[in-house]
N, C-alpha and C positions, 0 to 999 in steps of 0.2 A: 504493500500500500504506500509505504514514502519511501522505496526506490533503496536507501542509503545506508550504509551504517552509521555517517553523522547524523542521522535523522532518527536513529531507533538508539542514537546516545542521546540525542535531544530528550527523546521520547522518558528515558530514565533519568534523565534529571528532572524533567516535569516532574515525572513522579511522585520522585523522591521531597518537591517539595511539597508533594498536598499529601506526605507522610503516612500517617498511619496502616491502610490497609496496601501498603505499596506493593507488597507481594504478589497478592492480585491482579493489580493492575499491571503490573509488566508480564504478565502473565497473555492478559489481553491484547496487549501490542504484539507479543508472537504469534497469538491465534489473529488477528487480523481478521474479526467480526465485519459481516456485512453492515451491522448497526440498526437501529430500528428508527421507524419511520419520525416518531414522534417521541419526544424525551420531555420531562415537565418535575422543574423542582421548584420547590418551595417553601409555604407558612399555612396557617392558617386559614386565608383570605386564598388561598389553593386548593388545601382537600378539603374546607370547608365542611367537617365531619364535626359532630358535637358528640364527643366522649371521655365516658366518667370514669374516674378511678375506678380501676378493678375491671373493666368492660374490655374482655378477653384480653388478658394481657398480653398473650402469644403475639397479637397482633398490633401494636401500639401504634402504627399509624394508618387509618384507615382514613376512605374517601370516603363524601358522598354522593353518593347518583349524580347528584346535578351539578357536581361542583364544573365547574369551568372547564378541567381536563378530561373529564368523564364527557362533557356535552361536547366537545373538539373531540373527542376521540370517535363519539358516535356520529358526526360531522362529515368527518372524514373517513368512514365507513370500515375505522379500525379497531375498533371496541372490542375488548375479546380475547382477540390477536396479539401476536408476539413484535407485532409492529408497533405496540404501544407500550408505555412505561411510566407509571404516573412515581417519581418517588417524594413526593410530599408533605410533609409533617406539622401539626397542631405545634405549637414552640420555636420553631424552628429559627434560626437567625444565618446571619451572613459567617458569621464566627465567632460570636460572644455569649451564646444561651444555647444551654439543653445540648443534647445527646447527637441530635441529627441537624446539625450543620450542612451549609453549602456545599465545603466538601466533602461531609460525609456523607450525602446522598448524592455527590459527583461519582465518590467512588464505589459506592453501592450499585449505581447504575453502570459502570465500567464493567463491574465482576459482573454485572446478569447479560455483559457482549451489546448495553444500549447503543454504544458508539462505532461509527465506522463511515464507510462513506453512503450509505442510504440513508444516513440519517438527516432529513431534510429540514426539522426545524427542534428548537431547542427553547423551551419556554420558561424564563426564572420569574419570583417573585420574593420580593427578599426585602428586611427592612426593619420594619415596626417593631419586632423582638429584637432589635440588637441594644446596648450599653455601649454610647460614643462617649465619654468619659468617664476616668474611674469614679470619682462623683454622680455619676449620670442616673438622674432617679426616673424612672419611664414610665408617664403616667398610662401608659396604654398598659400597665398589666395591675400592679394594687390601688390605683386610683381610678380607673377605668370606672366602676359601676356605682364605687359611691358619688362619681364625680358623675355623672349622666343622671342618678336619681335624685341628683341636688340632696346631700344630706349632708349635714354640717360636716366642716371638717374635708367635703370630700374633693376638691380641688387644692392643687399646691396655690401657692402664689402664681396666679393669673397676669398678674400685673405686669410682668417684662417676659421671655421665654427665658428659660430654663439653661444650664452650660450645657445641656446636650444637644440641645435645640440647635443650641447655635453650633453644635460641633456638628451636626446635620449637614453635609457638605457632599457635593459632588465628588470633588476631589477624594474623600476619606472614603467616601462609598467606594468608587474604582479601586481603591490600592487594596481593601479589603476583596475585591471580588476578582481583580486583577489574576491570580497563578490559575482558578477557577477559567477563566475564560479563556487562558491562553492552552490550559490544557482542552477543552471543548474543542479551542478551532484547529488542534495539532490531531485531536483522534475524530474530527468528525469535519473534515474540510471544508463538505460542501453543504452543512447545513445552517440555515439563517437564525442566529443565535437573538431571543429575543427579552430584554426585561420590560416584564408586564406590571404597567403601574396599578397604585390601587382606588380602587373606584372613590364617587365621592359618598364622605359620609356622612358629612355637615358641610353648608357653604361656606368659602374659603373666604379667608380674611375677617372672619369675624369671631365672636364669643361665645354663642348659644349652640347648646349640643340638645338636639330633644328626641327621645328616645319612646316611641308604645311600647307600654308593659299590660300583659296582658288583654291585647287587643281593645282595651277600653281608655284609647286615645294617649295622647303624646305628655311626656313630663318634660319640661325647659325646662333649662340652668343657662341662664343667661351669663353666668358668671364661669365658662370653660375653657377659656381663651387659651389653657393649656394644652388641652390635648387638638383644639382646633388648630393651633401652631403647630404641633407636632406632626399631623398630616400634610400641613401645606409645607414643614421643612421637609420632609423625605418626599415628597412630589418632586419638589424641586430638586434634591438631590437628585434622584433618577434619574429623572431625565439628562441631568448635567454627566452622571457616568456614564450613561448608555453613550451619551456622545465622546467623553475621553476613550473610552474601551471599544468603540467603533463598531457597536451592535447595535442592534433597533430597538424602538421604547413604544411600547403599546400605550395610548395615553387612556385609560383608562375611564379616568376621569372625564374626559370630553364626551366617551359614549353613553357614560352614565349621570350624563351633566342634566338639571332638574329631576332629578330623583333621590335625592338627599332622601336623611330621615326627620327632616324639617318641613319635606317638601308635600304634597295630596297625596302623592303616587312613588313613596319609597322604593327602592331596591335593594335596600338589605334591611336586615331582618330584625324586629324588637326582642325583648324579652318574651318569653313564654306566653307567642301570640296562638291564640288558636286558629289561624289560618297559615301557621306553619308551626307547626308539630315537632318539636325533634331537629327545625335549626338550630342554628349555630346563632347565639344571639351575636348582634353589632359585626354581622357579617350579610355578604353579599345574596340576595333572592336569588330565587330560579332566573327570575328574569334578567336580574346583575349580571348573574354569571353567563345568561345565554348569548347578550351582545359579546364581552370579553370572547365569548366562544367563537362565536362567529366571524368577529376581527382575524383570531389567529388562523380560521381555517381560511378565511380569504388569503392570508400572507402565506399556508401553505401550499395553497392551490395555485401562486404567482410566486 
């Protein structure tokens, strides 16, 4: 596949820098996978699965049906099939949180032979779960729910963003995802590597986060401007690395622009709504996730 033996040294230094399961993966550089069609890693706001401790542990990362990669896989009429590979994770971060990191679902997906040269498109999501400085307190995960049901106490200081906020950076984002992408386009040449932004979930530039609980209407907190920053910081991140790292950036956001959870006609999801059952609260609807789906399967059909 790269012809060389400078190329299959390259290949082992790659490796060796996204470490841990390296044995495997140079394993895969000698078998020289055809690769599969579709490859998809991620967070959350990815396998979009709501699961509770203890809920078969055997399998700790699970999808749901509709999550985004599941509707692009049946899209593209690969559902099923070993042409697809969702490796996806609830916690998941670029390299700072939990067990199943960027690269460790890079490398996970190397050892199942996802990369090679059929592999036509590569779809990341990454972000929200990471700690950009050691200070860095993330209101998207212990302040998350008391800070959306307005209960005392449950926003930081709203008043300026936060050091991490500001460590939110394009630049930092690429250097973090950086060995990740360069080994993607050395085992998988010719496929269009894509970071998928995240949709909207309150309108940007403001303060109010409002959230239905229990399908019996919306609770404001006019007073959220932290965690409202924190999305418009990593929007803007994104985008800005997708462009250093020279990959393409789903804007997310623009497909699902008016449908906040402030807006008539949301697309993601409240608390334990009865007209969805078993979501994933403060995460993406069926309907969210079907435009993101549709986007990626136009980009793989071109």
């Amino acid at each position: 596949m790269f012809g060389s033996s400078g190329g299959r040294r390259l290949g082992a230094v790659l490796i060796a820098a996204l470490a841990p399961l390296g044995v495997q993966a140079v394993a895969q550089a000698d078998d020289e996978p055809a690769g599969k069609e579709v490859v998809v890693l991620g967070d959350s706001f990815t396998s979009n699965y709501l699961q509770f401790k203890g809920d078969d542990d055997t399998e700790p990362c699970k999808r749901g049906d509709d999550s985004w990669p599941n509707q692009l896989s049946r899209l593209a009429g690969i559902a099923g099939t070993q042409q697809f590979d969702d490796q996806s994770c609830v916690g998941a971060s670029i390299d700072s949180k939990g067990t199943y990191t960027m690269t460790v679902q890079t490398l996970a997906a190397a050892k199942a032979g996802d990369f090679g040269p059929s592999t036509k498109l590569i779809a990341l999501q990454f972000g929200l779960n990471d700690y950009w400085t050691p200070d860095d307190v993330n209101p998207w995960h212990g302040e998350l729910f008391p800070c959306v049901l307005n209960l005392p106490g449950g926003c930081p200081d709203e008043a300026v963003p936060t050091a991490g906020e500001q460590a939110i950076t394009g630049a930092a984002f690429a250097a973090r995802a950086q060995k990740v992408i360069t080994y993607l386009r050395y085992y998988a040449p010719n496929a269009k590597i894509v970071l998928v932004g995240y949709p909207i979930v309150w309108p940007a530039g403001g303060s109010d986060t409002c959230v239905n609980v229990l399908g019996v209407g919306p609770i404001v907190n006019p007073h959220a401007q932290v965690l409202v920053s924190r999305l418009d910081a990593m929007d803007a991140a994104q985008r800005e690395a997708a462009r250093l790292l020279g990959i393409d950036f789903l804007d997310s956001r623009a497909l699902t622009a008016g449908h906040d959870l402030c807006s008539p006609q949301p697309w993601i999801d409240g608390i334990a709504d009865p007209d969805a059952l078993g979501a994933l609260p403060l995460h993406p609807s069926r309907e969210g996730d079907a435009v993101v789906a549709a986007a990626l399967a136009d980009k793989l059909a071109n």
